[in-house]
C-alpha positions in Angstrom: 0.0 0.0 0.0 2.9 2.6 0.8 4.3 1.8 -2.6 1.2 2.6 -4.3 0.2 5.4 -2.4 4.3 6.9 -3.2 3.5 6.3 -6.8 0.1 7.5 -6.7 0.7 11.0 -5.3 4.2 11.1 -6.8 5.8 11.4 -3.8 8.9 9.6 -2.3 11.6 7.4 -3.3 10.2 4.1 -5.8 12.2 2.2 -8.2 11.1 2.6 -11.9 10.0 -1.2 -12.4 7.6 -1.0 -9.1 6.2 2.3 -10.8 5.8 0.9 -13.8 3.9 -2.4 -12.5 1.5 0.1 -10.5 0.5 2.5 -13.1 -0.3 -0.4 -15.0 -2.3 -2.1 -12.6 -4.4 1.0 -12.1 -4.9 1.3 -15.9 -6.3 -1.9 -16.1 -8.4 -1.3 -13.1 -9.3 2.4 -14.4 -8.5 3.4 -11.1 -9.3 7.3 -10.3 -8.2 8.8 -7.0 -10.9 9.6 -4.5 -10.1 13.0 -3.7 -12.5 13.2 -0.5 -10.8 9.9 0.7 -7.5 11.0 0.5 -8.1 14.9 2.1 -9.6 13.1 4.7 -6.8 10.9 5.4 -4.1 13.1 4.7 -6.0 16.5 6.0 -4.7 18.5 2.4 -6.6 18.5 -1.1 -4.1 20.2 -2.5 -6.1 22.5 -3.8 -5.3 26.6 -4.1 -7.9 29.0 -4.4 -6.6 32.4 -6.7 -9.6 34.9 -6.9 -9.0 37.7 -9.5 -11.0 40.9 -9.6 -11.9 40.8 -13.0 -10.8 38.2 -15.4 -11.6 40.2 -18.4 -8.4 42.6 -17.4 -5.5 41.6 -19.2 -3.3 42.2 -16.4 -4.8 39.4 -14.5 -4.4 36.5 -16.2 -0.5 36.6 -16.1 -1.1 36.8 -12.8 -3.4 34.0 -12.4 -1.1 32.1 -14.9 2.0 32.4 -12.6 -0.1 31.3 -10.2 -0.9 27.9 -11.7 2.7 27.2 -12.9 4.0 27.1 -10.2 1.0 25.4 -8.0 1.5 22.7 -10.7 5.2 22.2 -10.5 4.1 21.1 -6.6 1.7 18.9 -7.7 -0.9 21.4 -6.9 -4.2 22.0 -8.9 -5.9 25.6 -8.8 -9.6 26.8 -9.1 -9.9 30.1 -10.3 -12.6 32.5 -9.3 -13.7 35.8 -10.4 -15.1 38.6 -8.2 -15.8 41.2 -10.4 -14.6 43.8 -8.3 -17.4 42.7 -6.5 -16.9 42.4 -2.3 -20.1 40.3 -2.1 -18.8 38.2 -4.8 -15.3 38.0 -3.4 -16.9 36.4 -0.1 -18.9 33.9 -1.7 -15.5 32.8 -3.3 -13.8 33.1 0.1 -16.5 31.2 2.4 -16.7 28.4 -0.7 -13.4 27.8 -1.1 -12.8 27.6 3.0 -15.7 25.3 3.0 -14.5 22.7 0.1 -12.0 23.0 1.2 -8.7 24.8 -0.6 -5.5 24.3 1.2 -4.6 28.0 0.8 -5.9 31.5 -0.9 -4.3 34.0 -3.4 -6.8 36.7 -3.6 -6.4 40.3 -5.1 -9.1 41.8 -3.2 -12.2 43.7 -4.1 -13.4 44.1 -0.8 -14.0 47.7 1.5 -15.0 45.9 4.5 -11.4 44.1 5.7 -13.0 42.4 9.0 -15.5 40.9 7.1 -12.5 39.6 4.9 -10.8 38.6 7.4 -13.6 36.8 9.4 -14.4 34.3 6.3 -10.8 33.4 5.8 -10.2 32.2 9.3 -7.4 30.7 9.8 -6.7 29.9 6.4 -3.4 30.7 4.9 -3.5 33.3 2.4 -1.3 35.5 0.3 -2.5 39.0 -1.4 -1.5 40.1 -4.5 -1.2 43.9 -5.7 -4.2 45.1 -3.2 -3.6 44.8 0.5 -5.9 44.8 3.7 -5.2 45.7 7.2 -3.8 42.8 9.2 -2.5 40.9 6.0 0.5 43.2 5.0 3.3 40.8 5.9 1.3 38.0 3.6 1.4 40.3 0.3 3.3 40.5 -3.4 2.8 43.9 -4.6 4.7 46.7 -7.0 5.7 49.8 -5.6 2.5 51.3 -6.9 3.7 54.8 -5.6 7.5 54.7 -7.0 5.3 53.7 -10.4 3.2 56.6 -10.4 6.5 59.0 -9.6 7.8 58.0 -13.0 4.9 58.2 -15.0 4.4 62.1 -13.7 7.8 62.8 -13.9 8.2 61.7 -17.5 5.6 64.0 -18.1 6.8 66.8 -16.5 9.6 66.3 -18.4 8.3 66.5 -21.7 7.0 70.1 -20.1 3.3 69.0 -19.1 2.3 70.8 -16.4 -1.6 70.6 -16.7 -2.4 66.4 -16.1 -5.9 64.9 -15.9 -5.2 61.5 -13.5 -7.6 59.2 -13.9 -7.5 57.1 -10.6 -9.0 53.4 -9.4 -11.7 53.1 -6.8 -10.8 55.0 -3.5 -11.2 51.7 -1.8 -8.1 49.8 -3.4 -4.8 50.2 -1.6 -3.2 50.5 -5.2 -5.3 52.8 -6.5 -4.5 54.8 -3.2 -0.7 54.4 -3.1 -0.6 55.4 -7.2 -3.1 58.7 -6.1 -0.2 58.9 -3.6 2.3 59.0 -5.4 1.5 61.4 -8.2 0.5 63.9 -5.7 4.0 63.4 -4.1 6.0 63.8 -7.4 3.7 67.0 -8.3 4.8 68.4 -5.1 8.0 67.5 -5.3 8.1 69.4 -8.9 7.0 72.6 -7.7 9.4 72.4 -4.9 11.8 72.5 -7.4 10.5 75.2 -9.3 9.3 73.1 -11.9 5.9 73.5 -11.4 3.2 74.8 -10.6 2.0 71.4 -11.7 -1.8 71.1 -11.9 -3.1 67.3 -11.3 -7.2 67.3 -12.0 -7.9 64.1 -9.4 -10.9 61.7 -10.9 -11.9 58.8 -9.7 -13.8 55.6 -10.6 -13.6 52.2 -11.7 -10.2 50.4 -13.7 -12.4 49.8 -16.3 -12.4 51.1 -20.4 -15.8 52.8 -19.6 -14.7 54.3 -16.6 -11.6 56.0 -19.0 -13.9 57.1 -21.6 -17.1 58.6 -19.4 -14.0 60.8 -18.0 -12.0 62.0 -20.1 -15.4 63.0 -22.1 -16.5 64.7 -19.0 -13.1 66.0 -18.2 -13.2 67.6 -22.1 -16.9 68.7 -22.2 -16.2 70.9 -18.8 -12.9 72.4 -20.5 -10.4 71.6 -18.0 -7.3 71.9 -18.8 -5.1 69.2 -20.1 -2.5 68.4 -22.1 -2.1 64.7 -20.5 -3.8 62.2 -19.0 -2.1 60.0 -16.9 -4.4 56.7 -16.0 -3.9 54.2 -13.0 -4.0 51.1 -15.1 -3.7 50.6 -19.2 -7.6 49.8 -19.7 -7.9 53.4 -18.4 -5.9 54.9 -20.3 -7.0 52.6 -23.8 -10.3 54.6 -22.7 -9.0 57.9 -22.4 -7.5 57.5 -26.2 -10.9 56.2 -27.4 -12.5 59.5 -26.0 -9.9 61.7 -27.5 -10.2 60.1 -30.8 -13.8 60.9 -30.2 -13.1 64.8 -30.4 -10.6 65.1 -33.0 -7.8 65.1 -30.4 -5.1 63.1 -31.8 -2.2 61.6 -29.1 0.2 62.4 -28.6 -0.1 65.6 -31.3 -2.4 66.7 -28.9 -2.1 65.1 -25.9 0.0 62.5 -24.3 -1.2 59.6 -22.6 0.2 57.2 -20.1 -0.9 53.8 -18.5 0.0 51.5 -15.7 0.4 47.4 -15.7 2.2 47.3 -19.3 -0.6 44.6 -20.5 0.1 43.0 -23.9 -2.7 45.7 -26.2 -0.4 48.5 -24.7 2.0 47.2 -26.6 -0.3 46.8 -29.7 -2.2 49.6 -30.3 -1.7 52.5 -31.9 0.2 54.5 -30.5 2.1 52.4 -28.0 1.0 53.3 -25.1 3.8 54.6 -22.6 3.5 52.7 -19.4 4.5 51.3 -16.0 5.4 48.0 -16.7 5.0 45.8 -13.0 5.6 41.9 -13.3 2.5 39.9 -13.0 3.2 36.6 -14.0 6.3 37.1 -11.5 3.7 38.2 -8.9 1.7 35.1 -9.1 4.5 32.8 -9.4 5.9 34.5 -6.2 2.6 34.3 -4.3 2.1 30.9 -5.0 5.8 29.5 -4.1 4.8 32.1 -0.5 2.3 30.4 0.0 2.8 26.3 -1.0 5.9 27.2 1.7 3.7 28.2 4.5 1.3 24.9 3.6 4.6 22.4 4.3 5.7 25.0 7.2 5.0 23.4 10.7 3.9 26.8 11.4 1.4 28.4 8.7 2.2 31.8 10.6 5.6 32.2 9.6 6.1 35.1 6.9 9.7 36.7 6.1 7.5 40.0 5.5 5.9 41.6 1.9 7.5 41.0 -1.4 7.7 44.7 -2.9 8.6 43.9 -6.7 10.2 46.9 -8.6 8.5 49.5 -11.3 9.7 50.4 -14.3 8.5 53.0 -16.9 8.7 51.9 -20.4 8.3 55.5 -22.6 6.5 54.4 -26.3 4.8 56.4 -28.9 1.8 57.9 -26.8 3.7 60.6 -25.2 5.2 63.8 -26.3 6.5 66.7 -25.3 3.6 69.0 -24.7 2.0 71.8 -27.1 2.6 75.4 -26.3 
């Protein structure tokens, strides 16, 4: 039984003839592993549990992806769900996967209320991608959302922009809050330096293409003053160029735009869309090694402290230097 069990669940030492005569036998048999059976008896499914704000976002699918490489390189399967930015959704995801159950969660969170969060994952292990909640911080893999912001305004400052429409996530996201952060931090820094004054109109509303166009046409049909927009992710700032388009504004003739994530259309459309360019797939390949290491720790509360992965802005054909 220990020799088929080794063979079985491909773990420990078993010479290549006994492995052979076993997966044989349970070919003939048609044997199929009782996953309930062996949870039971070994108290792991070895199941993880990613769940992804939106799916439909480019940028999360790299991350999901890293995710399931490396789960599967432990002999780990994965079952994805998708919140839609949604909190309600995002705890049905979390109470169903506690009650299956999952060994462990990845979750980029959606959610406002963090107690509730944290009451429905227990005492579950779980690492957080990109977006982080009070009382999980040493449990997260994020990108130095504000360094990232810094050198998307600087770049435009730079090119001589000093009037920006920023088109920012929800208020509720720690990443949309740390980008918001940081681009009020490098426009104060500018004027400090007598660069400035630098004039940042602040919007905010959802990551989505929608949410880009709706405000840039509302930034344009209440004339404020731009000459570019800088978005908090790409689909933003895809958006924002749609709306442009819409008015005869041509970028970056006109105005520049940048984005944020460095998703694979930003490299595709036309212009290239300047961009901070953070490492997803690295993120969820990260996460998921963070977390399979806590599931074969003797103590699932050990944590060496957040992975802060590096920023860096990659300048393409969206921006300019600005009209006078």
């Amino acid at each position: 039984m220990a020799t088929v069990c080794r063979v079985l669940s491909a773990r420990g030492p078993v010479s290549p003839a006994s492995r052979e005569k076993v997966l044989k036998a349970a070919e003939i048999l048609r044997y199929r592993p009782n996953s309930v059976a062996r949870a039971l008896a070994t108290g792991s499914t070895r199941l993880l549990g990613p769940i992804v704000p939106d799916i439909t976002n480019p940028f999360f699918p790299h991350v999901a992806r890293g995710v399931e490489d490396a789960a599967r390189q432990a002999n780990y399967t994965v079952i994805l769900g998708n919140s839609d930015d949604d909190a309600e959704q995002e705890l049905h995801y979390v109470r169903t996967f506690a009650a299956y159950p999952v060994d462990g969660l990845i979750l980029i969170t959606s959610s406002a209320d963090a107690a509730q969060l944290r009451q429905a994952i227990g005492d579950r292990p779980v690492v957080l991608i990109d977006r982080v909640i009070p009382g999980f911080e040493p449990w997260a893999v994020r990108t130095d959302n504000e360094e990232g912001a810094r050198l998307v305004l600087r770049h435009l400052i730079d090119l001589g922009h000093r009037a920006i429409l920023y088109l920012g996530g929800p208020g509720n996201i720690s990443s949309a809050q740390e980008r918001l952060a940081g681009i009020r931090a490098e426009a104060a820094a500018a004027t400090l330096a007598g660069r400035g004054p630098i004039r940042v109109t602040e919007t905010e509303g959802s990551f989505s293409f929608e949410s880009g166009f709706q405000r840039t046409i509302m930034a344009l049909d209440a004339d404020v003053p731009f000459t570019a927009v800088a978005a908090a992710n790409d689909t933003l700032a895809l958006g924002a160029i749609q709306a442009l388009y819409t008015r005869g504004l041509r970028v970056p003739e006109a105005v520049s735009v940048t984005g944020y994530d460095d998703i694979t259309l930003a490299r595709l459309v036309s212009p290239p869309l300047t961009t901070v360019t953070q490492p997803a797939y690295q993120a969820g390949v990260i996460a998921a090694e963070q977390l399979l290491a806590r599931l074969e720790s003797s103590d699932t509360h050990e944590c060496s402290g957040p992975v802060v992965l590096k920023p860096r802005l990659v300048v393409r054909g969206s921006t300019a230097p600005a009209r006078m």
